[in-house]
N, C-alpha and C positions, 0 to 999 in steps of 0.2 A: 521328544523322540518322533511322533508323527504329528503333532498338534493336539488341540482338543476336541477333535470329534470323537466320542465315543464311538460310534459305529465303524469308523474309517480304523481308530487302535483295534477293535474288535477283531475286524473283518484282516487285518494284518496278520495278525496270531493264527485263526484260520488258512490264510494263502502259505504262511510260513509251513504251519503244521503237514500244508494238502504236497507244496512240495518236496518239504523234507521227506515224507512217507515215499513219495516218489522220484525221489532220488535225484532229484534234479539239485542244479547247480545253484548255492544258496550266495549272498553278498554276507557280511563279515557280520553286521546287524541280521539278518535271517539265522546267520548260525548262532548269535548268541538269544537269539529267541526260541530257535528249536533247542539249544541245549538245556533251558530253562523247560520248556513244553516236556522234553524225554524227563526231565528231574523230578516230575510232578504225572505220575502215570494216574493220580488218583483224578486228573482234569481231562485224559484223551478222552474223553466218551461226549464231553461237549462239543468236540469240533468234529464228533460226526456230524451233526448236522445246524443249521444254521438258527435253530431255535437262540443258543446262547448269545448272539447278537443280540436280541432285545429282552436278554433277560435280566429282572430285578436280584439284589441281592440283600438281604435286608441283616446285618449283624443283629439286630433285634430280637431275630428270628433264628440266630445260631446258625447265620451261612455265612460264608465266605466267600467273597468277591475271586475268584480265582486269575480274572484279568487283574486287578490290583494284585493281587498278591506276587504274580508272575511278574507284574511290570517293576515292583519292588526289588525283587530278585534283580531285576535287567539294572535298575539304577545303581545297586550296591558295583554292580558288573562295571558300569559305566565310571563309576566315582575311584573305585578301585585302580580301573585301566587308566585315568586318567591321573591319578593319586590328587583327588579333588572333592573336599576339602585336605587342602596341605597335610600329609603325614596317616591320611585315612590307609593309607596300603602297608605302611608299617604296622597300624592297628590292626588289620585285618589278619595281617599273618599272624603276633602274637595272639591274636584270639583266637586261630586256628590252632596254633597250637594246645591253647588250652581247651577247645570245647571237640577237637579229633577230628574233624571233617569238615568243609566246605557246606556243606547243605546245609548243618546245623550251626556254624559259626555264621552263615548269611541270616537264620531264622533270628538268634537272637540280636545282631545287626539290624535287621528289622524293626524291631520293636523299637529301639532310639532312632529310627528314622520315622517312624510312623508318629510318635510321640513330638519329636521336631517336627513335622510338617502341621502334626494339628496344633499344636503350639501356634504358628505361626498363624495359621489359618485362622484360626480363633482373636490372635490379638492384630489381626488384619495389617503382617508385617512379613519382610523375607524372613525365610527360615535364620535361624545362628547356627553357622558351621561353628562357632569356640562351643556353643552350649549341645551340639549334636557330639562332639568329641569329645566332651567331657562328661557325655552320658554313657557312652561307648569304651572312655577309658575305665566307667564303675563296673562295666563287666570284666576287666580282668581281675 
């Protein structure tokens, strides 16, 4: 989406957030980043000001990375829009169906994304789209 600079993804979320609020005219990727920022009122208070740029998060410590969690959001957007991995968007709607809403059908979507990636990461390998949609079909 922007690459791997952390500061540069930070400092994205920030510009998006500063213009949104000011109503300026956003590109198709800004808006699906501020609709995710409005989804998550409990993170507006970081992007007043520029502390959260170099801030740690330590799940350790019972925080929560809210640029991770946002950008998770933005990928499920991204996989969905794109129906990638193959059949991911048919999964999404039956799971909306069953879980009643978009925020909460993304939240538990999350977690078998999160679990694929450290899967992956872990055995120092791409992700498996078969074994992420087959984690994904145990939630219906």
């Amino acid at each position: 989406m922007f690459g791997q600079n952390r500061q540069q993804l930070r400092q994205m979320y920030h510009d998006v957030w500063q213009k949104s609020q000011a109503n300026e005219s956003l590109s198709a990727l800004e808006s699906m980043i501020a609709q995710v920022i409005n989804e998550h009122s409990e993170y507006h208070k970081i992007f007043n000001n520029d502390a959260s740029l170099d801030q740690e998060y330590f799940v350790e410590d019972g925080q929560t990375n809210p640029f991770l969690h946002m950008g998770l959001h933005i990928s499920l957007h991204e996989q969905i829009s794109t129906d990638r991995p193959a059949g991911i968007r048919n999964m999404y709607q039956q799971l909306q169906a069953k879980f009643g809403n978009a925020h909460d059908t993304e939240h538990q979507m999350m977690e078998c994304l999160t679990e694929s990636l450290w899967l992956a990461q872990r055995n120092n390998q791409a992700p498996s789209e078969t074994d992420y949609l087959i984690a994904l079909k145990k939630l219906l």
